[in-house]
TORDO-802367 format. One record per atom (N, C-alpha, C): residue in three letters; x, y, z. Coordinates in steps of 0.2 Angstrom, whole numbers, padded with zeros to 4 digits, always signed. Each point is the difference from the previous one (the first is absolute). Example, Ala and Ser with C-alpha at 12.3 -4.5 7.8 and 13.67 -1.06 7.14 Angstrom:
2
ALA+0066-0028+0039
ALA-0004+0006+0000
ALA+0004+0006+0000
SER-0002+0005-0004
SER+0004+0006+0001
SER-0004+0005+0003
//
This chain:
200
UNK+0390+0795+0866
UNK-0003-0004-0005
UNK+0005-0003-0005
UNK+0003+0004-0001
UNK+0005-0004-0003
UNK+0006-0003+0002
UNK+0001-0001+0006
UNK+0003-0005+0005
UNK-0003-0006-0001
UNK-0007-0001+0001
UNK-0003-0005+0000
UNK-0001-0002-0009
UNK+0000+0002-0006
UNK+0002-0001-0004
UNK+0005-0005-0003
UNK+0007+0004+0003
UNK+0008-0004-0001
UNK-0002-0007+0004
UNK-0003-0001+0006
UNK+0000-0004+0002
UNK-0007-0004-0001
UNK-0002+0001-0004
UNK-0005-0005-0003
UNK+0004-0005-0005
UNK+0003+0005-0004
UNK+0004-0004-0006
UNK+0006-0003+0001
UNK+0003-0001+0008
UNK+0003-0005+0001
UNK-0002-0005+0006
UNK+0005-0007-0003
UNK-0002-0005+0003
UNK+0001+0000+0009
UNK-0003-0004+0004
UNK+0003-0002+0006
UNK+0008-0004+0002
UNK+0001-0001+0003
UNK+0007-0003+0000
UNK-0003-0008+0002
UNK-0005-0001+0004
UNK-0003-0006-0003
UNK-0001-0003-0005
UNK-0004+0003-0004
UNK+0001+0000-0007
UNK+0007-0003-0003
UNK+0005+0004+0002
UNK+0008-0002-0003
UNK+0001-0006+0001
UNK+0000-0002+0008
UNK+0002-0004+0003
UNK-0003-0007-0004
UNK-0006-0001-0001
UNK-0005-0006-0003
UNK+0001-0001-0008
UNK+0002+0006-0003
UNK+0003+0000-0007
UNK+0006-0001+0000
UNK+0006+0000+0004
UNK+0003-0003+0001
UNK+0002-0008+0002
UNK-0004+0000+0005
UNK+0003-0006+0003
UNK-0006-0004-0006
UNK-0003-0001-0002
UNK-0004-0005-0007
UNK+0003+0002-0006
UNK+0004+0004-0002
UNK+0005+0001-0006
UNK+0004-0004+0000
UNK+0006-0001+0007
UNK+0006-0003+0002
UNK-0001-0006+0002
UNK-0007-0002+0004
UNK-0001-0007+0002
UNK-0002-0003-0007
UNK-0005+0003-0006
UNK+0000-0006-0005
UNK+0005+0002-0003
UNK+0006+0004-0001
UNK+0006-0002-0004
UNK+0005-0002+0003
UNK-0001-0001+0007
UNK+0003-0006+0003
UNK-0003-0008+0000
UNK-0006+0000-0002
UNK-0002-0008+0001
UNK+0003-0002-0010
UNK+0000+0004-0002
UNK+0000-0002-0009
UNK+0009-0001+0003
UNK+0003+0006+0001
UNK+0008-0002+0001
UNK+0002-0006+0004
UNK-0005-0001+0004
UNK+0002-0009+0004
UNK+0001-0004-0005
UNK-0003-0001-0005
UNK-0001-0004-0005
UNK+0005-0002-0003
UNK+0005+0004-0001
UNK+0003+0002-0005
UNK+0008+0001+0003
UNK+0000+0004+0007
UNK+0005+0000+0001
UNK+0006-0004+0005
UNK+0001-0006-0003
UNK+0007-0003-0001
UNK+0005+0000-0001
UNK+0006-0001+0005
UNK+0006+0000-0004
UNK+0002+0008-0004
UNK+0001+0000-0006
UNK+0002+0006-0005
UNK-0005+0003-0001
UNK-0007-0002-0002
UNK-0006+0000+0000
UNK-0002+0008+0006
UNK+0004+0000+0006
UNK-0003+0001+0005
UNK-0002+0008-0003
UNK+0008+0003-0002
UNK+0000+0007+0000
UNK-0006+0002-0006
UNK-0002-0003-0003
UNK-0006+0002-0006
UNK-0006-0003+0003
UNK-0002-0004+0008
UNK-0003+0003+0003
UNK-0002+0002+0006
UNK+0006+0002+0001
UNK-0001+0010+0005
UNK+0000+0006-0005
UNK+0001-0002-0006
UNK-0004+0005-0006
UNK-0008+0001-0001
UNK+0000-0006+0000
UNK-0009-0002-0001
UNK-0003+0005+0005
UNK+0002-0004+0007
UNK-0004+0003+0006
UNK+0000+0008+0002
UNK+0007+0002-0003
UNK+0000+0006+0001
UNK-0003+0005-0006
UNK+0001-0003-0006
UNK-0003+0004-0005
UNK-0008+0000+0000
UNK-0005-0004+0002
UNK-0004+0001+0002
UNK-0003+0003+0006
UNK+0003+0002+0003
UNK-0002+0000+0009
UNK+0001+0007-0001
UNK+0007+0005-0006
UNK+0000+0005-0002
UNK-0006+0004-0001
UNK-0002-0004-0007
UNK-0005+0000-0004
UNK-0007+0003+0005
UNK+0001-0005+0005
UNK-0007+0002+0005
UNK+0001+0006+0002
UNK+0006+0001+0003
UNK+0002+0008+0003
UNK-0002+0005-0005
UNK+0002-0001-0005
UNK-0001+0005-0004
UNK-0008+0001-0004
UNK-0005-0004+0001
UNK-0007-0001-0002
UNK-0002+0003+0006
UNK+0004-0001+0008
UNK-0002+0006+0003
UNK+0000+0006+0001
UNK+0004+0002-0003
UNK-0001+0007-0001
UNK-0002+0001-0007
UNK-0006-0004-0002
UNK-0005+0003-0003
UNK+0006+0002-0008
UNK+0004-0003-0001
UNK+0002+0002-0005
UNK+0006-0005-0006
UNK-0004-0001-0005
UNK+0004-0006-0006
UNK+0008+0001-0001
UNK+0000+0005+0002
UNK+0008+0003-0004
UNK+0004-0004+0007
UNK-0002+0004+0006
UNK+0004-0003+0005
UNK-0001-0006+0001
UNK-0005-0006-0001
UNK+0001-0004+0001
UNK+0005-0004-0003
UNK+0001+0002-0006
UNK+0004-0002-0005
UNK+0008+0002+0002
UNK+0000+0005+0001
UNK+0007+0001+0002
UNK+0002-0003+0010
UNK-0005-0004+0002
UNK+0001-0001+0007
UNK+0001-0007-0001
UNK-0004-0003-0005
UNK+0002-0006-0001
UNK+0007-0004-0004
UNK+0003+0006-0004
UNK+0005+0001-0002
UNK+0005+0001+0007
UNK-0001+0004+0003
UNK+0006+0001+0007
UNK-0001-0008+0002
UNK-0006-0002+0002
UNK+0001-0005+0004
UNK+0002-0005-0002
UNK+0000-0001-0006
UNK+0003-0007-0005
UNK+0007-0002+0001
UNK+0001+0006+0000
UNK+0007+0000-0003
UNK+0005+0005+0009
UNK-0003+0003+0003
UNK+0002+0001+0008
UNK+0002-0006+0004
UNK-0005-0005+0000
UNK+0000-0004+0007
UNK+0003-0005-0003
UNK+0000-0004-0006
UNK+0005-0005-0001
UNK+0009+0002-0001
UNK-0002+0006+0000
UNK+0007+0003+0000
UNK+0003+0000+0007
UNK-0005+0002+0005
UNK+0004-0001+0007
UNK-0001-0006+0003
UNK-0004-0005-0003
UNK+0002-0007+0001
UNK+0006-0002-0004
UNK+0002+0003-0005
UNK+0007-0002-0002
UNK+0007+0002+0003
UNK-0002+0007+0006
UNK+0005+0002+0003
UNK+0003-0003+0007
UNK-0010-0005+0000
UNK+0001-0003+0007
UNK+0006-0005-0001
UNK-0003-0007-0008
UNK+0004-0002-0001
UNK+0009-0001+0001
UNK+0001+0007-0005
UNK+0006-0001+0001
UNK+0004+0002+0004
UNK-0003+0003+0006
UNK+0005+0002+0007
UNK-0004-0009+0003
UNK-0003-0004-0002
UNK+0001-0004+0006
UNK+0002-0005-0003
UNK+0002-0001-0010
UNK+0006-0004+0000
UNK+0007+0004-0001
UNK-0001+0005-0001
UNK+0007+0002+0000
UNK+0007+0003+0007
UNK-0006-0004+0005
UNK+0003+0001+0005
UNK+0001+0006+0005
UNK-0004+0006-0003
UNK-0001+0008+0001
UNK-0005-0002+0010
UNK-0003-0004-0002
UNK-0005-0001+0005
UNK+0005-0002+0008
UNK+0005-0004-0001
UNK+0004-0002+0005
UNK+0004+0005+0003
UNK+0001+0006-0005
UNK+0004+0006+0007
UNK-0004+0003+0004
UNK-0006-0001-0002
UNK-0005+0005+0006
UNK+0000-0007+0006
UNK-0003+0002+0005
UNK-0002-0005+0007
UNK-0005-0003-0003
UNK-0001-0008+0004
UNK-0006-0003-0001
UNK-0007+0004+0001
UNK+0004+0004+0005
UNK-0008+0001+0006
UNK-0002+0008-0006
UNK+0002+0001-0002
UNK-0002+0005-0005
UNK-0004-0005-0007
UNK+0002-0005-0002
UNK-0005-0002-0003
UNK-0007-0001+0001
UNK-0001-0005+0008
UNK-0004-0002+0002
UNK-0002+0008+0002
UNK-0001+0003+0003
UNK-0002+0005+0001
UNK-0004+0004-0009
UNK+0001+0001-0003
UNK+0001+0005-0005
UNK-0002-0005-0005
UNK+0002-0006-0001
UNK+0000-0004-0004
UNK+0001+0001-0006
UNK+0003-0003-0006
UNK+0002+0001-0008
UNK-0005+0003-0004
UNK-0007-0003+0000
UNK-0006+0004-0006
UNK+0000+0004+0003
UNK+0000+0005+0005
UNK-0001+0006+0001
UNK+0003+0005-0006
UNK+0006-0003+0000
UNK+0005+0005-0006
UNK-0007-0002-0008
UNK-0001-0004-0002
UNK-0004-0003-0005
UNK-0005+0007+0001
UNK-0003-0002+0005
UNK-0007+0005+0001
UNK+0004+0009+0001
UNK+0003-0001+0001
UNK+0002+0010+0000
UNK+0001+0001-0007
UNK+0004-0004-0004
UNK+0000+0002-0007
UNK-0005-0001-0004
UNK-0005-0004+0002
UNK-0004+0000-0006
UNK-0008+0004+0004
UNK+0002+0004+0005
UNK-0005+0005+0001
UNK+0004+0005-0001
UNK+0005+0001+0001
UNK+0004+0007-0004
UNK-0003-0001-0008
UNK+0001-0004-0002
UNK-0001+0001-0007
UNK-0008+0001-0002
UNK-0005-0001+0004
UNK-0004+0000+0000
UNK-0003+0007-0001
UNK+0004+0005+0003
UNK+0000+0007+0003
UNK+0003+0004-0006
UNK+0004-0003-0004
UNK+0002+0004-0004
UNK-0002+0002-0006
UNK-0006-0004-0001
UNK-0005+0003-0006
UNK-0006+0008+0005
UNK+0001-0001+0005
UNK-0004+0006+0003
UNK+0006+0005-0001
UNK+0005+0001+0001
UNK+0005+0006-0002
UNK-0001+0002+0009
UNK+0002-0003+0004
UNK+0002+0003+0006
UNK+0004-0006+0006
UNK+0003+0006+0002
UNK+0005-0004+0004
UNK-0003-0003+0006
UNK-0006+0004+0002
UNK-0003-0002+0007
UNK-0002-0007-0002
UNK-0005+0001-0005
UNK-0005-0006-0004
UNK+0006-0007+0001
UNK+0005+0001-0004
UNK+0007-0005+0000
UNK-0001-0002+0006
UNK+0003+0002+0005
UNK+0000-0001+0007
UNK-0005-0004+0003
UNK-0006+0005+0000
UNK-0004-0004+0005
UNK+0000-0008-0003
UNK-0003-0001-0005
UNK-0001-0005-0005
UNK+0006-0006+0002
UNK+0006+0002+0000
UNK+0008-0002+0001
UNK-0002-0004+0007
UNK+0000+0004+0007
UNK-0002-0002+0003
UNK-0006-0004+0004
UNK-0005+0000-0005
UNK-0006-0003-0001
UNK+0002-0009-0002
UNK+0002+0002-0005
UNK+0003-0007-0002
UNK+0004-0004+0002
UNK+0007+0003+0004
UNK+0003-0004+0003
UNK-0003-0002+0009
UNK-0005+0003+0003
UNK-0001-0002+0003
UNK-0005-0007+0000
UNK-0003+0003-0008
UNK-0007-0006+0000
UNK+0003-0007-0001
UNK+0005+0001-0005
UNK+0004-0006+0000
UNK+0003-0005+0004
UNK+0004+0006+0007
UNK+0000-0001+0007
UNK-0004-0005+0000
UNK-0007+0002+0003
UNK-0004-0003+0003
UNK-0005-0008-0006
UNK+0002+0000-0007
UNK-0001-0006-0003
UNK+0006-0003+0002
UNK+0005+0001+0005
UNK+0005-0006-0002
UNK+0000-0003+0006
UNK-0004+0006+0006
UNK-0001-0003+0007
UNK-0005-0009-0002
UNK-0009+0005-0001
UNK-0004-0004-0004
UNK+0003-0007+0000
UNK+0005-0002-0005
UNK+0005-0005-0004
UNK+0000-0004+0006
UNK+0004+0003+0002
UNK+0004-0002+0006
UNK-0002-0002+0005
UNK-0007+0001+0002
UNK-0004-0002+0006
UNK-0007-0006-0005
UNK+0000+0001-0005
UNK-0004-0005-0003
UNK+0003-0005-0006
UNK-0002-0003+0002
UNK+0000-0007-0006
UNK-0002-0002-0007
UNK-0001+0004-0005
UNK-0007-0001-0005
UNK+0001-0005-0003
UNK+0007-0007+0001
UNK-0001-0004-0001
UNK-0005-0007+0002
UNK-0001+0004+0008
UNK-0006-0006+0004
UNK-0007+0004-0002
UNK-0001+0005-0002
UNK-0007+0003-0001
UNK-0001+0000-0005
UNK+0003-0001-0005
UNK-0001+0002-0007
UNK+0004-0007-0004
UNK-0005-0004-0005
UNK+0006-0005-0004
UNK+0002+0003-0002
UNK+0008-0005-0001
UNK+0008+0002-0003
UNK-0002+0005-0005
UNK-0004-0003-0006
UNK-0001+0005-0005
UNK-0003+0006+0001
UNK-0006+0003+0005
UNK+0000+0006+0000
UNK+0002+0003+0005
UNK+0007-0001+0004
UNK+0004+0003+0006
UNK+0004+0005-0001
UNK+0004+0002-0006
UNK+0002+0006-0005
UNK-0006+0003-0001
UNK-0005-0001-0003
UNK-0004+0006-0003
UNK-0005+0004+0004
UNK+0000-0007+0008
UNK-0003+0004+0007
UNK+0005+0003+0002
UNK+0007+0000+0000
UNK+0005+0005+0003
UNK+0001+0004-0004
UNK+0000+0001-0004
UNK+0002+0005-0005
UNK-0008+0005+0001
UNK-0004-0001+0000
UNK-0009+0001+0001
UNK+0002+0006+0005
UNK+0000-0003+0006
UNK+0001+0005+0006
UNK+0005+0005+0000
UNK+0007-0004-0002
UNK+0002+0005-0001
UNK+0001+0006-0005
UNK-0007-0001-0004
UNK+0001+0005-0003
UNK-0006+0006+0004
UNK-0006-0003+0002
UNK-0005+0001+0004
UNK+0004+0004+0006
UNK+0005-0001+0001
UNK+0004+0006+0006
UNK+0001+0006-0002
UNK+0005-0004-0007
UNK+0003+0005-0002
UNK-0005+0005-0005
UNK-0004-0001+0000
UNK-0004+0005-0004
UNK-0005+0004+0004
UNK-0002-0002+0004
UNK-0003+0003+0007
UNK+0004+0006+0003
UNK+0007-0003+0001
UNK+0006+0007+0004
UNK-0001+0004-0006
UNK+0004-0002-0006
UNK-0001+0006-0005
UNK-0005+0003-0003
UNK-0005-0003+0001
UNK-0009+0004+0000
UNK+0001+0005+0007
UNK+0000-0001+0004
UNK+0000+0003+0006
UNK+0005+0006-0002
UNK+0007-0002-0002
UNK+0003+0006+0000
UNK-0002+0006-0006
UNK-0002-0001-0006
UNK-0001+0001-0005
UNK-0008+0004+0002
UNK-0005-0003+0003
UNK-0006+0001+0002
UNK+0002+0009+0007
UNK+0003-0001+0002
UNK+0004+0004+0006
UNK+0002+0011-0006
UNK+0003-0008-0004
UNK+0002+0008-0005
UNK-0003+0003-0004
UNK-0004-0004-0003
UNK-0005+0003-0004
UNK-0008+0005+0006
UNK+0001-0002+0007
UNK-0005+0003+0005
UNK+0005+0010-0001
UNK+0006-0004+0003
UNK+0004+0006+0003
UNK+0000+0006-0006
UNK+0001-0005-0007
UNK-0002+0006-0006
UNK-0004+0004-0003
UNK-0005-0005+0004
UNK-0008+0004+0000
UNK-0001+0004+0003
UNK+0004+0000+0006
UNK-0001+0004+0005
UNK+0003+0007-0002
UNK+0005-0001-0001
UNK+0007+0006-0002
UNK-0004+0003-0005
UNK-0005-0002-0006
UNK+0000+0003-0007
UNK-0010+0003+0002
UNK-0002-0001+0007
UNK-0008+0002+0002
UNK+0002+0006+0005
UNK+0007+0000+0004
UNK+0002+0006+0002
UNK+0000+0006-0004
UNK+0006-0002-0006
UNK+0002+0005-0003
UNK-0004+0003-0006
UNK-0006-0002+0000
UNK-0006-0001-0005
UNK-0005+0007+0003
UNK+0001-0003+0007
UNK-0004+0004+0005
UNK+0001+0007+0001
UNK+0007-0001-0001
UNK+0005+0006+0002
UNK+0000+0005-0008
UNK+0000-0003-0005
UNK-0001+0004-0006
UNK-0007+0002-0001
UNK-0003+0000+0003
UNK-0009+0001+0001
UNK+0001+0004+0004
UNK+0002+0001+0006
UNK-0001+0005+0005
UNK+0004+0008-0004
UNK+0005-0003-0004
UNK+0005+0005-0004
UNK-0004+0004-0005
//
């Protein structure tokens, strides 16, 4: 009974995933807008501050959102700023080509700003999955890029705010998913031990 309790009062990782990826795709459509030039880093704040925000309204709670919107404002334009400076600073040319293309540069942007994202839950695992969640998802928004045009599908003017859109909609989807994963396994761990002081 009280297994099924713990697990009423939390979400599905479905859930995660749809709270995410609609948090990070509309603060990717508003940072399309906007992000320009020097404009850009203040919005991968937007996209990310919001998309936090989502994260944290999923776990059913105003304090976390706030501090996950806080991570992500200030995480991901931070590792877009890391991406910058290794690829004018010239950092990017000692590795191999074929490691970029493989791996590609936002990867690095997305691991740091789902590390940071992990940081307001106080666990290294959370960091991690999250870390890993992000730089794949970004992977996969640069493939996206790459294989479409959203300047033939979309006018010039709304071609940024449909690419920034998606990839925010990736990117909140992987880290919904991961985020959704941990909060299952926590439930899981806290309906065992629950059980386990009840048979005691």
């Amino acid at each position: 009974m009280q297994e099924q309790k713990v697990a009423i009062k939390r979400r599905g990782i479905a859930t995660f995933i749809l709270w995410g990826a609609v948090g990070f795709g509309i603060g990717g459509a508003i940072a399309g807008t906007i992000a320009v030039d020097a404009a850009i880093f203040l919005g991968f704040a937007i996209m990310a501050g919001i998309g936090g925000m989502s994260l944290g309204l999923a776990l059913k709670s105003w304090q976390m959102a706030g501090f996950l919107a806080l991570a992500g404002a200030v995480g991901f334009p931070f590792g877009f700023f890391i991406c910058v400076f290794i690829g004018l600073g010239g950092l990017g040319e000692m590795l191999p080509d074929l490691f970029w293309r493989i791996l590609g540069i936002n990867t690095i942007a997305g691991a740091v700003g789902g590390a940071a994202l992990g940081l307001p839950l106080n666990s290294g695992k959370a960091a991690g999955f999250l870390a890993l969640a992000g730089a794949i998802a970004l992977r996969i928004a640069e493939q996206i890029q790459e294989v479409i045009d959203f300047g033939l599908i979309t006018p010039q003017l709304l071609s940024g705010v449909t690419q920034l859109a998606i990839w925010g909609v990736v990117l909140g989807a992987l880290l919904g998913t991961a985020l959704g994963y941990l909060e299952k396994r926590r439930g899981h761990i806290e309906s065992v031990q629950t059980g386990y002081k009840e048979q005691v």
